[in-house]
C-alpha positions as CSV (number, residue, x, y, z in Angstrom):
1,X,-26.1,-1.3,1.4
2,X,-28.7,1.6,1.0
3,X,-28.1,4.7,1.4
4,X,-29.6,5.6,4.9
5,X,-27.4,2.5,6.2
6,X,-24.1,3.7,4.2
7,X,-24.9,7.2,6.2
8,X,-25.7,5.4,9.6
9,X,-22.3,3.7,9.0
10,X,-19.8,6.7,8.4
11,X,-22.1,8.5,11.2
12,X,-21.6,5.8,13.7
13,X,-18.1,5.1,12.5
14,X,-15.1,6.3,15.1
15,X,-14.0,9.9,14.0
16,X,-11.4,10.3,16.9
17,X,-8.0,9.8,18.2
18,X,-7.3,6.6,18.7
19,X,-5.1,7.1,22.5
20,X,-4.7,4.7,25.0
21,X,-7.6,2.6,24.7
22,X,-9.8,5.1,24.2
23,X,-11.5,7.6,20.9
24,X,-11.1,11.1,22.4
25,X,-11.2,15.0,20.3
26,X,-7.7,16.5,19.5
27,X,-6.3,19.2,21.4
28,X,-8.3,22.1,20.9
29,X,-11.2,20.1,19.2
30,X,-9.1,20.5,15.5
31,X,-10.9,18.6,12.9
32,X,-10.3,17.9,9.3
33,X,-12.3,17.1,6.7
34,X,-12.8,14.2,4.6
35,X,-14.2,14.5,1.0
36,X,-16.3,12.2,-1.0
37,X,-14.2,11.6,-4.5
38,X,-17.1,10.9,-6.5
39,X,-19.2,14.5,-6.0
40,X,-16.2,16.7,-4.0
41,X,-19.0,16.6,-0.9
42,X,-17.8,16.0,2.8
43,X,-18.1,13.0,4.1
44,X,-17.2,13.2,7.5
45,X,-15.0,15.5,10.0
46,X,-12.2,13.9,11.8
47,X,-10.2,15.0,14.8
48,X,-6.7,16.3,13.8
49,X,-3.9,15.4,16.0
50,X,-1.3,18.6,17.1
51,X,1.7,17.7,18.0
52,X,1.4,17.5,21.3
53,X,-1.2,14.4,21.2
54,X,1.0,13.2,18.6
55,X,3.6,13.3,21.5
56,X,0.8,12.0,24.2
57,X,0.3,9.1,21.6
58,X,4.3,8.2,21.8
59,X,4.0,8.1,25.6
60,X,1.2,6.2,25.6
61,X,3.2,3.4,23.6
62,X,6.2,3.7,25.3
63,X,4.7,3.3,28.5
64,X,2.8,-0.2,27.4
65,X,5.8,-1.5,25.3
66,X,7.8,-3.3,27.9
67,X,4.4,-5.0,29.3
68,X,3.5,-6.1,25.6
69,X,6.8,-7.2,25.1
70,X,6.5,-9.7,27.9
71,X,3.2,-11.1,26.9
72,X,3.3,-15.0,25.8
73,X,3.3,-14.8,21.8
74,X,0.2,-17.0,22.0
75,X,-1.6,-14.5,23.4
76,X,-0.4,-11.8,21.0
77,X,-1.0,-14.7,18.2
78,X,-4.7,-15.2,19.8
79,X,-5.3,-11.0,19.4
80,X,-4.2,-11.8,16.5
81,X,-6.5,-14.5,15.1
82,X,-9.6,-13.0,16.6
83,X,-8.8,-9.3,14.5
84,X,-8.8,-11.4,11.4
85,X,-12.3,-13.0,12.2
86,X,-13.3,-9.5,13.2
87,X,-12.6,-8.0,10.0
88,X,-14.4,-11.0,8.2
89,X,-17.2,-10.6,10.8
90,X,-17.2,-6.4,9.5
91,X,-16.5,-7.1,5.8
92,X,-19.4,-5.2,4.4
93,X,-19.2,-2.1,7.1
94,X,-15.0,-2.0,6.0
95,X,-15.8,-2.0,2.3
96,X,-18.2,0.3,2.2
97,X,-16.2,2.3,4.4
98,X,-13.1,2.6,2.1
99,X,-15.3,2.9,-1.3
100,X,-16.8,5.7,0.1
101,X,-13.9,7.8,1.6
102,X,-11.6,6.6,-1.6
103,X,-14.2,6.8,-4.3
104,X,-13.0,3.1,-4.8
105,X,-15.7,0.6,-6.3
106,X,-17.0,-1.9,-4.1
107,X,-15.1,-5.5,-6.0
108,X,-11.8,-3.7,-5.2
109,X,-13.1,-2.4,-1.7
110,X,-14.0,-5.6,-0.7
111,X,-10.4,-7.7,-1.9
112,X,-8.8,-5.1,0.0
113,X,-10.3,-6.3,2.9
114,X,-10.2,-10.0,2.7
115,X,-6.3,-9.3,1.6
116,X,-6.0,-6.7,4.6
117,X,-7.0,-9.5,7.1
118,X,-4.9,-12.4,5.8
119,X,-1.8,-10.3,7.2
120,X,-3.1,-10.7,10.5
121,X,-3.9,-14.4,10.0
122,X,-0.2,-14.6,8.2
123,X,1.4,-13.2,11.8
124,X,-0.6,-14.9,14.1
125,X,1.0,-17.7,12.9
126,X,4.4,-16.4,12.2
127,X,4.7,-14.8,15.4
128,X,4.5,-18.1,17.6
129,X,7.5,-19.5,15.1
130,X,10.1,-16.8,15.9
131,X,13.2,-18.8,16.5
132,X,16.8,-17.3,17.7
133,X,19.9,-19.7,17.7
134,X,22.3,-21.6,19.9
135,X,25.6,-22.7,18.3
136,X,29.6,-23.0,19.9
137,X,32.1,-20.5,18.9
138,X,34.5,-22.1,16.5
139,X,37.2,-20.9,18.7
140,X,35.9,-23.3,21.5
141,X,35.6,-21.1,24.1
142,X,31.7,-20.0,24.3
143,X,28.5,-21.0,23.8
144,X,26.7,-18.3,21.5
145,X,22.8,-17.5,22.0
146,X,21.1,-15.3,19.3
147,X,18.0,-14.0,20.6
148,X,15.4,-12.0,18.7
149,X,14.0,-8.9,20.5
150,X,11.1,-6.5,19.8
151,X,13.0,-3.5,18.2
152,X,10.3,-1.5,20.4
153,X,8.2,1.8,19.5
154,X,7.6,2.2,15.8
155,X,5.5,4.9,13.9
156,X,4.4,3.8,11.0
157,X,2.6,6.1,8.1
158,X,0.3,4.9,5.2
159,X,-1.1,6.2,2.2
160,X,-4.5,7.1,1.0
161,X,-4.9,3.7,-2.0
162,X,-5.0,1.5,0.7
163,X,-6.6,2.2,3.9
164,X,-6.6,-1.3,5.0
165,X,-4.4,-3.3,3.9
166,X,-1.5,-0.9,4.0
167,X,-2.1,-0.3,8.0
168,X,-2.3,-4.2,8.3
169,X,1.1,-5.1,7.0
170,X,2.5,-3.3,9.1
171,X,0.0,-3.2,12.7
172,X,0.3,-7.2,12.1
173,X,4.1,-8.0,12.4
174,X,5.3,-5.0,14.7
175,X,1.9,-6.3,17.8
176,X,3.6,-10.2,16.4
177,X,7.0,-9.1,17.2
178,X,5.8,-7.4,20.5
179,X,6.6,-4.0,19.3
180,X,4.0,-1.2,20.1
181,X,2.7,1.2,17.4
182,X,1.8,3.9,16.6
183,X,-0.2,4.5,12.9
184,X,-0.9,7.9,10.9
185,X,-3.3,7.0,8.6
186,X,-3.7,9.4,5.3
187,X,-5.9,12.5,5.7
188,X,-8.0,11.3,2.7
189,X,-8.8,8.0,3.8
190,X,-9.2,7.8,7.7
191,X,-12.1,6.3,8.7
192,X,-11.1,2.7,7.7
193,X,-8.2,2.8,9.6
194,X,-10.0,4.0,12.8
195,X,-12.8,1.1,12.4
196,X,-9.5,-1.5,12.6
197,X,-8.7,0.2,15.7
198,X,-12.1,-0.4,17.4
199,X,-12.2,-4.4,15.6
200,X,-8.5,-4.6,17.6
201,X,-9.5,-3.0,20.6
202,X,-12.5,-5.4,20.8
203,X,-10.3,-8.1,19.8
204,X,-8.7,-7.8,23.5
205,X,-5.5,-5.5,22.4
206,X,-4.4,-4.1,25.8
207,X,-4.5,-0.1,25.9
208,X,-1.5,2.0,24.8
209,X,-0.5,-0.9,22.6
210,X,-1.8,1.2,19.0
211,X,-2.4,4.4,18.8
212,X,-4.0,5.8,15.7
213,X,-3.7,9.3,15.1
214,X,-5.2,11.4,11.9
215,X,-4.0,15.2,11.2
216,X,-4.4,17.5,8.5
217,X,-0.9,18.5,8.7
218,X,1.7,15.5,8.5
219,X,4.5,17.7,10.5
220,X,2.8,16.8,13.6
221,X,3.5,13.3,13.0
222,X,6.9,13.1,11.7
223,X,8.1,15.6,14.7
224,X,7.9,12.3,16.8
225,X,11.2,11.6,14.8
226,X,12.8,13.7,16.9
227,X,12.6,11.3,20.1
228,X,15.1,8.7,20.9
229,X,12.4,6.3,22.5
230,X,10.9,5.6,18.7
231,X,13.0,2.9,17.8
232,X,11.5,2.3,14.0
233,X,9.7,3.7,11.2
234,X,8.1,2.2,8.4
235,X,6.7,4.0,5.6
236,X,4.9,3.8,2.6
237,X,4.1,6.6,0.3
238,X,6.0,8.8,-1.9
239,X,9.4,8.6,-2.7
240,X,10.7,12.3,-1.5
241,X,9.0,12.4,1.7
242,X,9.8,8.8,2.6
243,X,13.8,9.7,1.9
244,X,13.2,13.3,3.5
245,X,11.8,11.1,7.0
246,X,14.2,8.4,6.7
247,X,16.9,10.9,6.6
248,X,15.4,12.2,9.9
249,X,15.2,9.2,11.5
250,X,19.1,8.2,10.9
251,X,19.7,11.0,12.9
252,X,18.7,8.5,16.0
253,X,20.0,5.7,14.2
254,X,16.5,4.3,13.8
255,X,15.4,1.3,12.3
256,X,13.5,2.6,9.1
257,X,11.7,0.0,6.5
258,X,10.0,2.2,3.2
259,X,7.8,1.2,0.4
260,X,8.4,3.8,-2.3
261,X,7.0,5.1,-5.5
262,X,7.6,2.7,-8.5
263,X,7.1,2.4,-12.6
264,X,6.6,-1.2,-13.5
265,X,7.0,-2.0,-16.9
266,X,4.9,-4.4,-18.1
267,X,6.3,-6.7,-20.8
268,X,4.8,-8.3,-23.8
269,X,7.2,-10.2,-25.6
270,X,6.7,-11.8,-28.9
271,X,5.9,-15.1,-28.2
272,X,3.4,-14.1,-25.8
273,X,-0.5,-15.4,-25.1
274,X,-1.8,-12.0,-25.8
275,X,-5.1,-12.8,-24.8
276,X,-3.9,-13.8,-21.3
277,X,-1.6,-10.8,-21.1
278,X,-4.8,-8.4,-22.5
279,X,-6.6,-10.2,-19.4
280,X,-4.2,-9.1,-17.0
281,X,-4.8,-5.4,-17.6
282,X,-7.8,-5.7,-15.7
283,X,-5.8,-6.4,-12.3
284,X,-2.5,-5.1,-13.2
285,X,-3.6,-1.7,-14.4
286,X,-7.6,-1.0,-13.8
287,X,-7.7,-2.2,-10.0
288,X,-8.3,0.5,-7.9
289,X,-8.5,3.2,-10.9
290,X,-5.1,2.7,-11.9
291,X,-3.9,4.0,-8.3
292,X,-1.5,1.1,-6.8
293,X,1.9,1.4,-6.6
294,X,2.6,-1.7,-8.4
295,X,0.2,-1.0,-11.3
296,X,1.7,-1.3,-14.3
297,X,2.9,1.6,-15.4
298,X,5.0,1.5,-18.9
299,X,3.3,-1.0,-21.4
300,X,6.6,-2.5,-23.4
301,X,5.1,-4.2,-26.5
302,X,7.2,-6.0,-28.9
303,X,6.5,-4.2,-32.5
304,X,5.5,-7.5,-34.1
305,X,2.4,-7.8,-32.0
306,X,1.4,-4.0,-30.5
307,X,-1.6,-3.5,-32.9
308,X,-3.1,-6.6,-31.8
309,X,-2.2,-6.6,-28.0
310,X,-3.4,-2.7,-28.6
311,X,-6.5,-4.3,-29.6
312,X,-7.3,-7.1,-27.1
313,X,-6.4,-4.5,-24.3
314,X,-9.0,-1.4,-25.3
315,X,-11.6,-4.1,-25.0
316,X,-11.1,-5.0,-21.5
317,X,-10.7,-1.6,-20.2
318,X,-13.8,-0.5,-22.6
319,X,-15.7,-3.3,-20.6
320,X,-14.7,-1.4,-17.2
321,X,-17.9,0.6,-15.8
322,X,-16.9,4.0,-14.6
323,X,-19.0,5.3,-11.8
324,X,-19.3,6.2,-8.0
325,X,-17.7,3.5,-5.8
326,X,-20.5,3.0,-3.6
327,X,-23.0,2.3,-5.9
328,X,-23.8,-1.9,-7.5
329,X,-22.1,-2.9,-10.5
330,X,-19.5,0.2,-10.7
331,X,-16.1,-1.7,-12.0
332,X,-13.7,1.5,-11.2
333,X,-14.6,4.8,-9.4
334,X,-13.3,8.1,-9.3
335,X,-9.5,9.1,-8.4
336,X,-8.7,9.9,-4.7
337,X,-8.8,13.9,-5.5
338,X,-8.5,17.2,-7.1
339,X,-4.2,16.6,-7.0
340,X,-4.7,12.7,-9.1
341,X,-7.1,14.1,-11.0
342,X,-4.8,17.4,-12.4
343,X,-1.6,15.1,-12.1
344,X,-3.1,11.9,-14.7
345,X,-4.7,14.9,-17.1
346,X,-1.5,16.3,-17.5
347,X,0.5,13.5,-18.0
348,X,-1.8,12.8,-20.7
349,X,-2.1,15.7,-22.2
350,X,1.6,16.2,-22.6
351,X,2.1,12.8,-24.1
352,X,-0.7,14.0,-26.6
353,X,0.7,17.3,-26.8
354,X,3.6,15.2,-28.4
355,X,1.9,13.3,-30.5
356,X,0.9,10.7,-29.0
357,X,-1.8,8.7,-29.9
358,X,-5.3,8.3,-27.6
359,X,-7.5,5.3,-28.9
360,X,-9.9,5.6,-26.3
361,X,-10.1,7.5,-23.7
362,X,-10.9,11.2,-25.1
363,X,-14.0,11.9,-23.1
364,X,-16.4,10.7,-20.0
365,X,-19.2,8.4,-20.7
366,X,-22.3,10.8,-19.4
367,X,-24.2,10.8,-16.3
368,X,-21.1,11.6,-13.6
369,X,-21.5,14.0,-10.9
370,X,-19.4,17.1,-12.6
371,X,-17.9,17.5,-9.2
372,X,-16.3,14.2,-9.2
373,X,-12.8,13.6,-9.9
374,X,-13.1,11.3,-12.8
375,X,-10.9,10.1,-15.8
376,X,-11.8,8.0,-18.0
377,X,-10.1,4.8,-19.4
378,X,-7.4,5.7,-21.1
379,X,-5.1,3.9,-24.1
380,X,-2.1,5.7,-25.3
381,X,0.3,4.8,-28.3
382,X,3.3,6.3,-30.5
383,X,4.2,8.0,-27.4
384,X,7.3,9.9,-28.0
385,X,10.9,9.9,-26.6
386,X,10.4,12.4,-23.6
387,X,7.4,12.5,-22.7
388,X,6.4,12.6,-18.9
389,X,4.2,9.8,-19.2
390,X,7.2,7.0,-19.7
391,X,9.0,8.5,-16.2
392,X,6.4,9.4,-14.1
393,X,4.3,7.1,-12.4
394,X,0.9,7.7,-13.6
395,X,-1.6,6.6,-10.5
396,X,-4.7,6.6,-12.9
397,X,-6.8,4.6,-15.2
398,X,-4.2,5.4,-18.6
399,X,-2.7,2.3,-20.2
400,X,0.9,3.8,-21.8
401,X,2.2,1.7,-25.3
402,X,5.6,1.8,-26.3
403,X,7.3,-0.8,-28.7
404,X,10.7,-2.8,-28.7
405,X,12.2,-5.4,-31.2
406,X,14.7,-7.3,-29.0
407,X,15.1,-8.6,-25.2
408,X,18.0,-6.9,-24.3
409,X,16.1,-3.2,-25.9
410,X,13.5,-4.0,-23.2
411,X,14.9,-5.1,-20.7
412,X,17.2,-1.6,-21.2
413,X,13.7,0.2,-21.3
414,X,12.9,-1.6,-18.3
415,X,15.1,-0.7,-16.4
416,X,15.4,2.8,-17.4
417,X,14.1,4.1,-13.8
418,X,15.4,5.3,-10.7
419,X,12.6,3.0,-9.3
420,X,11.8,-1.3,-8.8
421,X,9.2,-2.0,-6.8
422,X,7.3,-3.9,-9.1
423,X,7.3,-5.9,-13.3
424,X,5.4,-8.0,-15.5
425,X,6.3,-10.2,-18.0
426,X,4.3,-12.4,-20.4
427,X,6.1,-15.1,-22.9
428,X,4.9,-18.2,-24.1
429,X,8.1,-19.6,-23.1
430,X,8.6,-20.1,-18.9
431,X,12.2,-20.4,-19.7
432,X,12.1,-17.1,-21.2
433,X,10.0,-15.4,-19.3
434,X,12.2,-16.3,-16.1
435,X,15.4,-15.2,-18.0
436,X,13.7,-12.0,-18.7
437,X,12.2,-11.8,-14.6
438,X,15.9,-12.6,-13.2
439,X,16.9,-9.3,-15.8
440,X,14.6,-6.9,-14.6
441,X,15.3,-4.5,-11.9
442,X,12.6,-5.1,-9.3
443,X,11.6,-6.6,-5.8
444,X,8.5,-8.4,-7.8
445,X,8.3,-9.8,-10.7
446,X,4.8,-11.4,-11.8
447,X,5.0,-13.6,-14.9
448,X,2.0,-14.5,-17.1
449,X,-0.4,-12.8,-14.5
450,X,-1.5,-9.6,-13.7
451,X,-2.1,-10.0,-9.6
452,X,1.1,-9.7,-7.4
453,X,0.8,-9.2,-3.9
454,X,0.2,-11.8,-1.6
455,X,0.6,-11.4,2.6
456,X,2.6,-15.2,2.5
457,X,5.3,-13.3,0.0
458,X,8.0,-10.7,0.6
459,X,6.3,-7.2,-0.5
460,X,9.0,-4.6,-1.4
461,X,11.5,-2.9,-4.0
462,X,15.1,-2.1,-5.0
463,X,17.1,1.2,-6.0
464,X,14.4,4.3,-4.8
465,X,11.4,2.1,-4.6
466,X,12.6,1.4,-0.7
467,X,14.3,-0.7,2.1
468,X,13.0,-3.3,3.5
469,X,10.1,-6.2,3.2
470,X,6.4,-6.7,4.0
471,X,4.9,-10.3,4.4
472,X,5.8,-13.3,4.2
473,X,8.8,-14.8,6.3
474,X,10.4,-11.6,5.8
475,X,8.1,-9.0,7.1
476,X,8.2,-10.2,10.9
477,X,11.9,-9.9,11.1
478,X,12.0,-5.9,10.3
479,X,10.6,-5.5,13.7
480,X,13.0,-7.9,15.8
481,X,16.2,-6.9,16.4
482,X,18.6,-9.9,17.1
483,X,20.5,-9.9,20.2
484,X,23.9,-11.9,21.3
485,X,24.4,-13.3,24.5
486,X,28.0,-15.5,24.8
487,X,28.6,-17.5,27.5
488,X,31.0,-19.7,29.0
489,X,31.6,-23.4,27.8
């Protein structure tokens, strides 16, 4: 795509509340801004949603819940089906689209997508297969009918690293279930989520169903919380502000599913292919700049084999092309912001402040706008007991080393987090690596490969990483509630 037609695109693409059917302006005609990541430019204004179209949102859902509800679950299956063709049909327009507003580059842009549409193909299907039961009381006396309902009205906020994808796990089960929605997208990265919104509208979604509703200032949005007739929240984000609005929602006894913050280790054992693990920095670290929350985060090495994992690893991310996300051939682009980009510096600069080690990684290559928010492809080693790097979860391009001589020392380091959303473990030995996997505090565990996630799979973490699961059989069933009806034999 040229440049005149990427301009046409975020010119002609929605900028407004998403209420009812219908784009319209916020109350007052607020705006916010979104910014370019790779030059700090504006990109595009978007309407800003007060609280009281927040609250005009929520009635609009409530009011069309029951009617959705009823509809046959083919039909919601058939809305369904058509949004993923839809979003195939739109591919280029979405990836552009999220390159642009995230600063991702294009390769990463456009798996999002394809991966962002499988979850509506997923519940199309799953949402025709919803089953209850029928069984006799043991007692003898009554027949017992378990019915799954909609659980009803559900808000559901996303972050900025997925604009796509992240909406579509969670638009996808709640419209299966026959739950209504409404969706705050992140203020950085709108304009995808308001281009789905058209593709379902024109898919036949009836009005009121989704709402979508951008702000500049999140308190609009979680004020909703407040109201008994939202009946669930899903979140994913950051792990303060997801306990801070789950703790909000219990108030009303709400339903509440949360994907948190995480630190995946990322374990190479001994006896492990090291070029295949040295590979999988590519997808588990580099994708999307570092800036997923199941990127790998602490690199465990065993000692025997650092220097040449070390090694295999700086020349895979050295072969990464560091550049603008909308422009051919870029392999990684520029963090989401001024806040990543202060955030991964001083992570690293502690760690090196330290004494840790920095490989590669000490400068930019040239020719980058100086008003991007760039950082270039980082290795650290000999990072020292304390640093922030080993605790924090980095978000960025910076591959963090750290050695052990026996299983049960990693798995200790591995599991020395408040978080488990997500691990890696690479052995030569499947019996090992398993024994390792089962060991490991976390909702995923990928062994021998650096790619995770898939929409047919249960997405989601233990301890402070969250509640709850996305995908697979799993995801459809956090927005049913089941119901039981006795009656007489």
């Amino acid at each position: 795509m040229n440049p005149t037609d990427l301009e046409t695109l975020i010119t002609d693409a929605p900028k407004g509340l998403f209420i009812n059917g219908q784009f319209g302006d916020a109350a007052g005609q607020a705006t916010f801004e979104v910014i370019d990541p790779s030059d700090a430019s504006v990109l595009a204004s978007v309407a800003s949603a007060s609280e009281a179209d927040a609250r005009r949102a929520l009635d609009s859902i409530c009011a069309a819940q029951a009617g959705w509800a009823a509809t046959s679950a083919r039909e919601r299956s058939e809305i369904l089906r058509r949004t993923f063709e839809l979003i195939h049909d739109h591919v280029e327009q979405l990836t552009y689209l999220q390159s642009a507003e995230l600063g991702r580059a294009l390769p990463d842009s456009k798996a999002e997508v394809t991966y962002g549409a499988e979850f509506f193909r997923w519940f199309a299907e799953e949402g025709v297969r919803v089953r209850g039961d029928y069984r006799h009381s043991p007692a003898g006396h009554s027949r017992i009918i378990v019915h799954e309902q909609p659980v009803g009205p559900c808000l559901a906020i996303t972050p900025w690293n997925f604009p796509l994808a992240m909406g579509a796990r969670k638009i996808a089960p709640a419209l299966a279930a026959g739950c209504t929605m409404i969706i705050k997208p992140a203020s950085k990265t709108p304009l995808t989520m308001l281009y789905l919104a058209k593709l379902l509208a024109e898919a036949g979604l009836p009005d009121g169903v989704l709402a979508v509703v951008p702000t500049g200032s999140s308190s609009n949005i979680s004020a909703l919380l407040d109201d008994p007739r939202l009946r669930k929240l899903t979140f994913t984000g950051s792990t303060e502000v997801g306990q801070m609005l789950a703790a909000k929602a219990a108030a009303h006894s709400m339903k509440v599913s949360l994907e948190l913050g995480g630190n995946a280790p990322f374990i190479v054992c001994e006896d492990a292919d090291l070029d295949l693990a040295a590979e999988a920095v590519a997808t588990a670290k580099m994708r999307g700049a570092g800036q997923v929350c199941i990127a790998a985060n602490r690199f465990l090495v065993h000692a025997s084999v650092e220097e040449e994992f070390v090694a295999r690893a700086i020349r895979v991310m050295e072969s990464f092309r560091l550049g603008r996300g909308t422009d051919e051939g870029v392999s990684y682009g520029p963090l989401s912001g001024a806040d990543q980009l202060e955030k991964v510096t001083a992570l690293v600069d502690d760690a090196v402040n330290r004494g840790a080690s920095r490989p590669l990684g000490k400068e930019l290559p040239a020719g980058l706008d100086p008003e991007g928010f760039y950082f270039p492809a980082t290795v650290l080693t000999d990072i020292p007991v304390g640093a922030d790097i080993l605790s924090t979860e980095i978000f960025g391009p910076v591959l963090a080393v750290t050695t052990f001589e026996t299983d049960d020392e990693a798995i200790a380091m591995a599991n020395d987090t408040p978080f488990g959303l997500a691990a890696y473990v690479f052995s030569g030995n499947l019996t090992h690596a398993l024994s390792l996997a089962e060991r490991v505090e976390a909702g995923m565990v990928a062994v021998n490969k650096g790619a995770l996630s898939d929409p047919a799979a249960p997405f989601g973490g233990v301890k402070e990483s969250g509640l709850g699961r996305e995908g697979g059989f799993e995801g459809i069933h956090e927005f049913l509630e089941p119901k039981f009806i006795s009656l007489p034999m």
